[in-house]
C-alpha positions in Angstrom: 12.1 -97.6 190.4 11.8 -95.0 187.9 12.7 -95.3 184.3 15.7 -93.1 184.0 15.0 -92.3 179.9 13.2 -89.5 179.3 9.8 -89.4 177.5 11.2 -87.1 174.6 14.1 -90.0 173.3 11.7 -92.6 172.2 10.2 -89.8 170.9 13.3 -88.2 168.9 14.5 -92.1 168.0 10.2 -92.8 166.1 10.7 -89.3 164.9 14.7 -90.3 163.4 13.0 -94.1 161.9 10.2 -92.2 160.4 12.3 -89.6 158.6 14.9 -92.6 157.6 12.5 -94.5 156.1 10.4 -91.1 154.7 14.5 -90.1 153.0 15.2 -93.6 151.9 12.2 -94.1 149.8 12.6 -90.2 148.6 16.3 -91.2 147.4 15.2 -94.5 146.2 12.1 -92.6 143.8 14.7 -90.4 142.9 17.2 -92.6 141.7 14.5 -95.0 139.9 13.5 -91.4 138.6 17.2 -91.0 136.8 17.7 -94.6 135.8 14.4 -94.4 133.7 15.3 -91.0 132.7 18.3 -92.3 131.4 17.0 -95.6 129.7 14.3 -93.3 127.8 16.9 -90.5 126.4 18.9 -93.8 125.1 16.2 -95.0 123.7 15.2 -92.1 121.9 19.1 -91.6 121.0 18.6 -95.2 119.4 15.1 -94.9 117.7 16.4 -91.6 116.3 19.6 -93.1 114.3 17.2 -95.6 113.2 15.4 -92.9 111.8 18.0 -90.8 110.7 19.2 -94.4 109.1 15.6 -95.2 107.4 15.7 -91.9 106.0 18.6 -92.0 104.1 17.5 -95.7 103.1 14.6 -93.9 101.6 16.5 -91.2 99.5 18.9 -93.6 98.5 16.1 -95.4 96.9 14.2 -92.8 95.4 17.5 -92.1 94.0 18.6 -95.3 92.3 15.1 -95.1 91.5 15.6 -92.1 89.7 18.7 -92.4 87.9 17.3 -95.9 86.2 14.5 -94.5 84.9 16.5 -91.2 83.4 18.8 -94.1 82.1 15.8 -95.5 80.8 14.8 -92.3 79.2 18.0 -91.4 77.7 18.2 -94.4 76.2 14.8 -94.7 74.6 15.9 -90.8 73.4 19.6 -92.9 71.9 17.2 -95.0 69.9 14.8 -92.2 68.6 18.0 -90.0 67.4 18.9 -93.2 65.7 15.6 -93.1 63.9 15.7 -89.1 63.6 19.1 -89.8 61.8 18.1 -92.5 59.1 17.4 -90.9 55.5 16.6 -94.0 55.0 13.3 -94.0 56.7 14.4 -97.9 58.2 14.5 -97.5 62.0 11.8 -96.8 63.7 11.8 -94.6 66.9 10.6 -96.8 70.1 7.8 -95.4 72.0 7.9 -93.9 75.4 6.1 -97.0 76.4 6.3 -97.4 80.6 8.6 -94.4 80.2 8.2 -91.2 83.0 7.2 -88.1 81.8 10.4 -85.6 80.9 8.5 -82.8 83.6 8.3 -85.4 86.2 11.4 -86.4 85.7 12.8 -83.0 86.3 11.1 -82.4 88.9 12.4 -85.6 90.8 16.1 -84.1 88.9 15.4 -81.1 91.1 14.7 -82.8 94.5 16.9 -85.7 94.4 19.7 -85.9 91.8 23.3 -84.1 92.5 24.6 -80.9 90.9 26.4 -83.0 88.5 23.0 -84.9 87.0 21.1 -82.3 87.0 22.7 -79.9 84.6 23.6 -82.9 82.7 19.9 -83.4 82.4 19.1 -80.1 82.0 21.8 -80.3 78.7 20.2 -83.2 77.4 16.5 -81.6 78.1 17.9 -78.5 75.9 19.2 -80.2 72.9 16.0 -82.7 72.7 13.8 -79.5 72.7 16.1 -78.3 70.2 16.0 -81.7 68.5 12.3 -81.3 67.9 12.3 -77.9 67.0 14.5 -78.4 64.2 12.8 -81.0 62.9 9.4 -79.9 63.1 10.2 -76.1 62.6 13.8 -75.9 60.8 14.5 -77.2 57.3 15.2 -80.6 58.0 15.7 -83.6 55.3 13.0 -86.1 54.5 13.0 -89.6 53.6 11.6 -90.9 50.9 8.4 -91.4 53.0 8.5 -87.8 54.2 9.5 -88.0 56.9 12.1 -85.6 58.9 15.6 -86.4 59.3 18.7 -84.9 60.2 22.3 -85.7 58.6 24.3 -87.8 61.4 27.5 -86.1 61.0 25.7 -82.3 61.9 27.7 -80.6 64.8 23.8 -80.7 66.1 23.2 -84.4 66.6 27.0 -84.4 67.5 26.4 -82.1 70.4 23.3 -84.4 71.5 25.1 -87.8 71.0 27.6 -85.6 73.4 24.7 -84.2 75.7 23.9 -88.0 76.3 27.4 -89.7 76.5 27.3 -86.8 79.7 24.4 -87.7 81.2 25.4 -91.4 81.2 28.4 -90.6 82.6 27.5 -88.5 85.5 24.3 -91.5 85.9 27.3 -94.0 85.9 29.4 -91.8 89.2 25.5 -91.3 90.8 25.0 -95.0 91.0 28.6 -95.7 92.0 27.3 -93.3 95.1 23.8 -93.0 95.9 24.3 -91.0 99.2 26.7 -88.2 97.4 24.7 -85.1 97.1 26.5 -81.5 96.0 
């Protein structure tokens, strides 16, 4: 007896399993190939709002940063108009001990601080340049120990007791909200 299948069926049906298996593992690569794709653009989606978040941390520190240390400054500049305002010659102006430079200040004013603190700084900067000025260069009054003074009640130290009630103010609405930038 003869086999009645023909020699090219076995043939076809290796030639069918081989391809099967040849597509299934093609399809399978493929779809690992998408899953991982998938899990690594989620993953940089994730790592980059943790970035995005650690950045704004970061400003948000510099700024606080930056608005106590032009708090600081402003008040150490309350206490030498306080001395700058005594004909008496009593109060003594508190160095600039631990205190930023005005220059780097501004620059950080520049970078960092809203519209809103920065020209109130920039006021305040502006009437203590005037400040000195006046009292190295004008006609101030002198104490009896000769030293310069200037009369409280001038529309000038007015203006600079107002320059700094400003800049406290606008500190004040800064620190309320570190993250509000205009």
């Amino acid at each position: 007896m003869e086999a009645s299948t023909p020699l090219w069926v076995p043939i076809v049906v290796a030639a069918a399993g081989v391809g099967g298996t040849v597509t299934a593992a093609w399809l399978t690569q493929r779809a690992s190939k998408k899953r991982e794709d998938e899990r690594w653009r989620r993953e940089r989606e994730i790592d980059e709002i943790r970035w995005q978040r650690e950045r704004a941390d970061r400003l948000r520190e510099l700024r606080i940063k930056l608005y106590v240390d032009l708090a600081e400054y402003s008040q150490n500049f309350e206490e030498t108009l306080g001395a700058v305002t005594d004909e008496l010659g009593i109060t003594k102006a508190r160095g600039a001990d631990g205190l930023i430079h005005h220059e780097k200040l501004t620059a950080q004013v520049k970078l960092l601080a809203p519209k809103s603190v920065r020209d109130a700084w920039y006021r305040l900067r502006q009437s203590e340049e005037s400040l000195y000025w006046e009292l190295y260069e004008g006609s101030p009054n002198h104490t009896p120990q000769g030293q310069p003074y200037l009369d409280a009640d001038s529309q000038f130290i007015i203006g600079i007791h107002r320059d700094l009630s400003e800049l406290q103010s606008c500190l004040r609405a800064a620190m309320a909200d570190p993250d509000l930038s205009d």
